[in-house]
N, C-alpha and C positions, 0 to 999 in steps of 0.2 A: 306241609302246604306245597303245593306246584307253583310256580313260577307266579304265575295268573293271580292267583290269591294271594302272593305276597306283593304284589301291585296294588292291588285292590286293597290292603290295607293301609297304603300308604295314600290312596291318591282317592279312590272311587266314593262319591257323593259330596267329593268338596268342591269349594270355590276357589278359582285361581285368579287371580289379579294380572290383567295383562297392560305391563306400566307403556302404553303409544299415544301421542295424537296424529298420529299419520297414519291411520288404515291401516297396520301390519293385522289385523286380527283376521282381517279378508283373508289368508293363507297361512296366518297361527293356531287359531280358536280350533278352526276342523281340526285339524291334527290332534291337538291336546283334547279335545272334550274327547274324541271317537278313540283316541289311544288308552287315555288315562281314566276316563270315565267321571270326568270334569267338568265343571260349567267355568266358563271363562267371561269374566265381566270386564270391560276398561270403565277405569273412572272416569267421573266426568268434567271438562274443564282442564283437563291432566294435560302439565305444560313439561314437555319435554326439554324444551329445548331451553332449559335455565343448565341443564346437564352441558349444553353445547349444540353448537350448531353447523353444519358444513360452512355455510358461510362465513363463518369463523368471527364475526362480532361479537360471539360468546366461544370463552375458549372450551375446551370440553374439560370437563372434572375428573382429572387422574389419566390412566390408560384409560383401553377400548374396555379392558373386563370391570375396572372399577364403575368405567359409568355404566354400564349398566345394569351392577350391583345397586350403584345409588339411585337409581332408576325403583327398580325392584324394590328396593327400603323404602324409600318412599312411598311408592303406591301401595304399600300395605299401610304404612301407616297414617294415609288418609282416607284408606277405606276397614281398616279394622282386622285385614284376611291376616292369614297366615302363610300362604302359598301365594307365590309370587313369581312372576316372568318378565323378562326385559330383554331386548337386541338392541345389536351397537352394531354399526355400520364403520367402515375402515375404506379409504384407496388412497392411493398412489401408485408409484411401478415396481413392477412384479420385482419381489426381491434377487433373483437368477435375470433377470433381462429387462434392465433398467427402461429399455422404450416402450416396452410392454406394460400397458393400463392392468390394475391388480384389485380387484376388490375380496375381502374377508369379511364376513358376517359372525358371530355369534349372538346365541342364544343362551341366557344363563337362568336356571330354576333354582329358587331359594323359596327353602321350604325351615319354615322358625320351628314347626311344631316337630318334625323331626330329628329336626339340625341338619340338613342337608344341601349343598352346594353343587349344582351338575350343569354341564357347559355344552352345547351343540355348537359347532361348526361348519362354516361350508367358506369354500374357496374358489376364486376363479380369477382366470381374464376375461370371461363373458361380459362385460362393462360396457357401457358409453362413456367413463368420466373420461373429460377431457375441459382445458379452458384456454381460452386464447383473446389478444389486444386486437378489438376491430378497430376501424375507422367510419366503416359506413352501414347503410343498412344490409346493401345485397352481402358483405364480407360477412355480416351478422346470421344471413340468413341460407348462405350456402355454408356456415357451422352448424347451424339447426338442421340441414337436410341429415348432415352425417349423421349427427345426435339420434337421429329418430324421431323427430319435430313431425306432428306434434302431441303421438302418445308421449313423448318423452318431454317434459319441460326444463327450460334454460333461466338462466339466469343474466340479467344486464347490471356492472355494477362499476361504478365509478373508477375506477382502481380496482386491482387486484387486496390490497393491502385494508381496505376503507373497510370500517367496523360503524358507520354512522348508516341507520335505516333510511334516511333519506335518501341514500345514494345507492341501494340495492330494489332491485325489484325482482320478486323473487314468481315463479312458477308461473313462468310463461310461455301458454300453448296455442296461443293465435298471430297471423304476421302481425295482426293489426297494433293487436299489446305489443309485439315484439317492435314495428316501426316506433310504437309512441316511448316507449320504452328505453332503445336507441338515442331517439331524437333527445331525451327528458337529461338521457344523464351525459352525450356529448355536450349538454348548453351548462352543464356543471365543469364538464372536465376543461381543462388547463394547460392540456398539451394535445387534445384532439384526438382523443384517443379513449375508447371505454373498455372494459373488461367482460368477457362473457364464456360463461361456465355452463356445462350441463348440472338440471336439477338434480339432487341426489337423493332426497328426501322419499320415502319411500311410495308413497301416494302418487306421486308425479312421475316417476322410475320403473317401471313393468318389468325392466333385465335386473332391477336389484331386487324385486320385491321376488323374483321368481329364484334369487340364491336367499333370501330369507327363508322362504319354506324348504328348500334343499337343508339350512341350517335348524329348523324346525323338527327334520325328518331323522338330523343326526345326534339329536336331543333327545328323541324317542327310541333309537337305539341305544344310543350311552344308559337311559332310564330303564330300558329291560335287560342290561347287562348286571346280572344279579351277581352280590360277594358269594362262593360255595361257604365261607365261615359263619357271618353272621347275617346274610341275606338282604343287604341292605340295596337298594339301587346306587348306580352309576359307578359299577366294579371298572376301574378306569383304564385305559392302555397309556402306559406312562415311559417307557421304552422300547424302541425297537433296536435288536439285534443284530447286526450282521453277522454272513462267514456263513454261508448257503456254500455246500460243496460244489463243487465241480464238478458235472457226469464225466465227463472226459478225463482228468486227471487226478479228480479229489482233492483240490487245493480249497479252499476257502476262497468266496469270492466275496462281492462288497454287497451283494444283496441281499435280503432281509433273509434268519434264519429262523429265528424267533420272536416273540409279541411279547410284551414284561405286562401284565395288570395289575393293580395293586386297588386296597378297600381306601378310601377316606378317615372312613369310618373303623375299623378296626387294625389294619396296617398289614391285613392277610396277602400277599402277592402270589402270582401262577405266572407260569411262561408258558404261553403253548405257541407248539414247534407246526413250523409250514407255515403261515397265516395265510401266503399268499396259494395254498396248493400244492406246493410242488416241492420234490423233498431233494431234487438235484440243480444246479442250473444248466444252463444250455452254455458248452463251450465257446458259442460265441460271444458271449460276458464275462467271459474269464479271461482277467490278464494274464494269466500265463499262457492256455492256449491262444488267445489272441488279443498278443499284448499292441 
């Protein structure tokens, strides 16, 4: 069988389970039905957010990849499938340049009837997150300009710290909601002061929802990366290499030399050499020429 066909018997005429209540299916679904040969249904009523929530009232269940494993287990097992998809959203600052807003997305497909576990990715500081202590409406509302207010939706919330729904108002894209908003939870606060966050949720979020499908796009790579042993999808890249020579001297340099892949599924590995192209580096990335 070619590549094509060994897809198609993994995937082509099923049903996928896609575990969201927040619209990610707007920039999931296409990809997966046109790639895999899919129909992708979301359940109905499906509450995400018992896994966790940005707003952090609910703390999230495990890491980023467990919940959205439990994501995944779940929506098969209240709709019966066997194939199954779920995303987890992540930010804070970029781990190399702490002032730097970070967001990472994956994508995780769990598939029971083959046994299979495949992971996309996408990464960025393309972000709006950001939260800051107002005092008034205009401080509230020259944050929203930055945000992207008001495709992007904010959050007004008692405290930064407060897990009580009463004191959060969540996915707000009008000043008006945003004055009453304000006004609602300065007359709770206690030192005059409220808290307010851009939405992150992915409905409300158009710069996260567009590294969702980036993370979409690298779930369907990983998924036509076939084992050459046993043919199974998502032959993984599990190492990378350095000690790329040097054109100029032939030293070893600190840039990738080689790719490590490895099966899941059978424990077959390959390195293939170059990944990036090029099979010398340019001496001006080399400590020794230019140390």
């Amino acid at each position: 069988m070619n590549k094509q066909e060994i897809l198609d018997s993994f995937f082509k005429g099923r049903v996928g389970v896609l575990a969201t209540m927040h619209h990610k299916e707007k920039v999931i679904a296409p990809i997966l039905e046109k790639e895999l040969g899919i129909e992708v249904i979301v359940p109905e009523n499906f509450n995400t957010d018992r896994f966790g929530t940005f707003t952090r009232e609910i703390d999230r269940a495990g890491n980023q990849l467990e919940a959205a494993k439990r994501k995944a287990e779940h929506a098969m097992s209240v709709t019966g499938k066997t194939l199954a998809f779920a995303s987890e959203g992540s930010f804070g600052p970029h781990p190399l340049f702490s002032f730097v807003p970070f967001n990472r997305e994956i994508i995780v497909l769990v598939d029971k009837k083959h046994h299979l576990e495949i992971i996309g990715e996408s990464q960025t500081t393309d972000t709006n997150y950001a939260q800051k202590t107002i005092k008034t409406f205009q401080e509230a509302y020259e944050f929203c300009k930055e945000a992207g207010f008001p495709e992007h939706a904010v959050i007004i919330k008692v405290n930064e710290s407060t897990k009580d729904l009463s004191e959060i108002v969540k996915g707000i894209t009008t000043k008006e909601k945003l004055s009453e908003a304000v006004k609602k939870m300065l007359q709770k606060s206690q030192n005059g002061e409220v808290f307010i966050e851009t939405d992150m949720r992915a409905l409300y979020n158009p710069t996260r929802m567009k590294n969702i499908e980036k993370a979409a796009h690298d779930l369907i790579e990983k998924i036509n990366n076939v084992c050459p042993s046993c043919f199974v999808p998502g032959f993984e890249l599990t190492e990378r290499k350095p000690g790329l020579l040097c054109g100029g001297c032939g030293f070893p340099t600190s840039l990738i030399r080689a790719d490590v892949y490895m099966c899941k599924k059978c424990g077959e590995t390959e390195e293939k050499l170059y990944p990036q192209g090029k099979k010398t580096a340019d001496p001006s990335q080399c400590g020794f020429c230019n140390p």
